[in-house]
N, C-alpha and C positions, 0 to 999 in steps of 0.2 A: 673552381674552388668553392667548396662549403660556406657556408654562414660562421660554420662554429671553426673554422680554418684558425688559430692562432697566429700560424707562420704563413701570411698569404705572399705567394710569388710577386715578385716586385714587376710593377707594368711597365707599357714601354717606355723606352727613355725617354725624357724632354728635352730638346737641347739648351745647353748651359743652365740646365737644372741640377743641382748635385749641392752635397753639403756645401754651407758656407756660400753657396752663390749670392749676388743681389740682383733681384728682379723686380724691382719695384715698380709695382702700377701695372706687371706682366697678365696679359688674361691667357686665365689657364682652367675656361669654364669645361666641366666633364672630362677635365684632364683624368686617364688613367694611372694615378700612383700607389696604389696599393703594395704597403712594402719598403714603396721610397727610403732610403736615405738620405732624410733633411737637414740634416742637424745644423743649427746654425744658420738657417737660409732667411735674405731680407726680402719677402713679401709685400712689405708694407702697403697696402692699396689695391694689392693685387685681386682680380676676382677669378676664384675659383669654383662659382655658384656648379655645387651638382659632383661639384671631382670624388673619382675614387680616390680616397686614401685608407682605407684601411690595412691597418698595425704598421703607417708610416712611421718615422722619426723623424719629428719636429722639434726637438728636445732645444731649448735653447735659442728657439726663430724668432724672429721679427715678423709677425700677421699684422700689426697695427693698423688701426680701417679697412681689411683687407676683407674682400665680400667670400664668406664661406657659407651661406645658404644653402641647405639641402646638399649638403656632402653628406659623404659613408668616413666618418672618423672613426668607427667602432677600433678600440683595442689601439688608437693610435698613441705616439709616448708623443706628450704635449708637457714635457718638465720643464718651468723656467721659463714656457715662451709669452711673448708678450701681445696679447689679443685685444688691446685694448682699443673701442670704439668699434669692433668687430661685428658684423654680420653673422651669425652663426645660429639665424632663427631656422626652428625643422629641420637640424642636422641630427644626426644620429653619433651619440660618442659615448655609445655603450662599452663600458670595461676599460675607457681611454684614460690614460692618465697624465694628467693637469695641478699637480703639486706644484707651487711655489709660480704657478702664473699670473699673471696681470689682464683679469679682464674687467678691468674696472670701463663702465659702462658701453661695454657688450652688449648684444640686443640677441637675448639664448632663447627668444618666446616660442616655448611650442618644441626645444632641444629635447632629443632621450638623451640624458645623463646617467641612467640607471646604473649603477654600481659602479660611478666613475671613481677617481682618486680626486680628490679637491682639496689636499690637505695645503693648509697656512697661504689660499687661492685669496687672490682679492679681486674681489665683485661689488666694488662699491657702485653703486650706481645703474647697474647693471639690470636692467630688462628680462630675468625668468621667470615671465607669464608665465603659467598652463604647462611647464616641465616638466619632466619627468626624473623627480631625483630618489625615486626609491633606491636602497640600499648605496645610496652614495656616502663616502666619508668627506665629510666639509669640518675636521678638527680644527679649530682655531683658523679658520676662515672669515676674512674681512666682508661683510656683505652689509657694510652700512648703506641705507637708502636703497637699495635693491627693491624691485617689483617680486612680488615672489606669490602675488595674485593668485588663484588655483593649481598651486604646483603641489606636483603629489613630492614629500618628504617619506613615505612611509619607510620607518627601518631606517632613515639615514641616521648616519653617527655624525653630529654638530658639538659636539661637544668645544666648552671653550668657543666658540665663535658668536661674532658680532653684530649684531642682526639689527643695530639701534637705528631706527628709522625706517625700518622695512614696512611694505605693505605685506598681510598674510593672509589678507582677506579669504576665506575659502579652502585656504590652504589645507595640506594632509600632514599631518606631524607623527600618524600613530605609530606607535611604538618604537621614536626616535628618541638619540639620545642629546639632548640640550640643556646638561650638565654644565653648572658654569656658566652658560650661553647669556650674551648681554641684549634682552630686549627692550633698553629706553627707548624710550619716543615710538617703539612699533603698533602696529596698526594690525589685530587680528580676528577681526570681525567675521564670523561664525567658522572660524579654525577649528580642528580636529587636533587635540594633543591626548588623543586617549591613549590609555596604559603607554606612556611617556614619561620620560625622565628630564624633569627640571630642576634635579635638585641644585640649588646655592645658586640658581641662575638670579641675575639682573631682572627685575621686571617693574621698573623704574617709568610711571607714567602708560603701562603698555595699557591700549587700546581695546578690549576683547570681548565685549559683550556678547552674550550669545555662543561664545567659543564651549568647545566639548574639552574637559580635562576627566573624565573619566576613570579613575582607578589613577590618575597620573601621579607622579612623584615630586612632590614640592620641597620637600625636606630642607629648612635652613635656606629658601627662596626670600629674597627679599622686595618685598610688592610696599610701592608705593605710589599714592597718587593714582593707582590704577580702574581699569573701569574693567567692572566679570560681573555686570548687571545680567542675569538670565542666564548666568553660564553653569553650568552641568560640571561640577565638582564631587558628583559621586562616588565616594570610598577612595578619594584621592587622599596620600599622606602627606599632611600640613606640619609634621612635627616640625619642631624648631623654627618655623616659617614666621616673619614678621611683617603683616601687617597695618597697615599708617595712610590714614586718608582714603581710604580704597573705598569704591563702589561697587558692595554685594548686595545688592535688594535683589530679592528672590532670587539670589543663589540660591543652587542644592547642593548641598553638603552631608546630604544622609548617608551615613555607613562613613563616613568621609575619617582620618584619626586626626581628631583636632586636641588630644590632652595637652600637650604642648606650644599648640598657635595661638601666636599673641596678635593683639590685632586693638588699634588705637585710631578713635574718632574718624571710623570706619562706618556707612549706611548699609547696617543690614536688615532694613523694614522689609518682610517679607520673605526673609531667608530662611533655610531648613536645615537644622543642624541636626545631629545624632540625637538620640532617646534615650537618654539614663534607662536601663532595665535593671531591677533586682526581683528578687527571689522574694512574691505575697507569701506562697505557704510552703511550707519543708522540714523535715524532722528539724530539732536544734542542735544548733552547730554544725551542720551543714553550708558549705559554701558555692558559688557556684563554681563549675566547671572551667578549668583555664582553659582559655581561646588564644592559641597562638596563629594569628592571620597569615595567611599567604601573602605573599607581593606578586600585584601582577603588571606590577609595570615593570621596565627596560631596566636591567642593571646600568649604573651609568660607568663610564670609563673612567679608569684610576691614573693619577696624576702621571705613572710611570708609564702608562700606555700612552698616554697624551705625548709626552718627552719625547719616549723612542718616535711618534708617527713628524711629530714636529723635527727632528732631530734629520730625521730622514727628508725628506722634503727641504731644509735649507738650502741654497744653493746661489746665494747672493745676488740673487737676479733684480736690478735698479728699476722701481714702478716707473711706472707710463707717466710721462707730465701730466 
């Protein structure tokens, strides 16, 4: 079977493996299940360091502590289950989908995620160092306190999600969408959020010095308390964006649209804002040329897009204690 196989042949059988089993504390290290029929199985504890499972169904399981290090999850359907306190560092769960899971503090360091489903997922607490979450959708995903240390975001859709207390140290955010997105208390110490969408996001005390917002979209963002000492706000849109207490000393904000940003007992000794230009010489009554700017950041997702992915994704599944 191919890499790019959708529908891989189910491996061999396990005995008294099958949906709905309970196997707890079962070790089932390099088990071959690619394909499986899980749905519903109790794991809990179990270690499966290294198993095939690719485009299993797990929809519904119980993994709780269960050791899945360096498994092949790509494409596997992980809806509802519950991974919580999970081992799942250097596994591979490309194109897997994990709506409505509980892996609240999971340990995903070093996980490919790439273009997983993560929608309304809770990762509170949760361990992803160094991941890899390019074009992942994390819409209204719980990731309070999460490590999220050098993890590549780039292109992922976060919209509506909850990030307050995260580290981002280093992190990659470009041209992701973190609409809505609540960053209090987070930590994003020389972050990438270029040509990124944060409009109306929370940024309530965030952390950021040094961080890249690039061309990003702030629009009606609400910053407070926040520290963006030395951070690259180049031609980012600030319109309607309010803030209060913030730490900008030698921000750049050149090209940046600040007509609209309001901004109160705020340090900005050393900051670079735009250059009034008008017209020294010109016939009279001549005006200048209208500049209608391009946007190059990320459309952000509309409330209605948000709904149907939320909507989808419910499925009443009880967090982890």
């Amino acid at each position: 079977m191919s890499e790019r196989d959708d529908h891989p042949e189910p491996g061999p059988a396990v005995p008294g493996l099958g949906p709905g089993a309970r196997l707890r504390g079962a070790r089932l290290d390099g088990a071959a299940l690619a394909g499986a029929s899980l749905a519903g199985v109790d794991l809990a504890g179990a270690s499966l360091t290294g198993a095939v499972l690719r485009g299993a169904d797990l929809s519904g399981s119980n993994l709780e502590a269960a050791q899945l290090g360096e498994c092949d999850l790509t494409g596997a359907d992980l809806r509802g289950a519950r991974l919580c306190r999970c081992t799942i560092a250097a596994t591979c769960l490309r194109g897997a989908d994990l709506s409505g899971a509980d892996l609240s503090g999971a340990n995903l360091s070093g996980a490919d995620l790439a273009g997983a489903r993560l929608v309304a997922v809770r990762l509170v607490g949760a361990d992803l160092s160094g991941a890899n979450l390019t074009e992942a959708c994390l819409v209204g995903a719980d990731l309070s306190g999460a490590n999220l240390m050098g993890a590549d975001l780039t292109g992922a859709a976060a919209s509506a999600a909850i990030l307050a207390r995260t580290d981002m140290g280093a992190a990659s955010g470009r041209l992701g969408d973190f609409s809505e997105a609540d960053f209090s208390g987070a930590r994003a110490v020389d972050a990438s959020f270029e040509r990124a969408t944060l409009a109306r996001a929370i940024l309530k005390g965030l952390k950021a010095p040094r961080a890249i917002l690039e061309f990003a979209d702030l629009r009606e963002a609400t910053l407070e308390g926040c520290d963006l000492s030395d951070a690259n706000l180049v031609g980012a849109d600030l319109s309607g964006a309010r803030a209060t207490g913030c730490d900008l000393r030698r921000a750049d904000l050149y090209w940046a649209s600040v007509a609209t940003f309001s901004h109160a007992e705020c340090h900005l000794e050393g900051a670079r804002f735009p250059e009034t230009r008008e017209i020294a010489f010109g016939p009279r009554g001549v005006s200048p040329p209208a500049i209608r700017p391009q946007s190059l950041h990320r459309t952000p997702a509309t409330a209605a897009e948000r709904a149907r992915l939320l909507k989808a994704a419910a499925r009443g599944v009880p967090p982890c204690d």
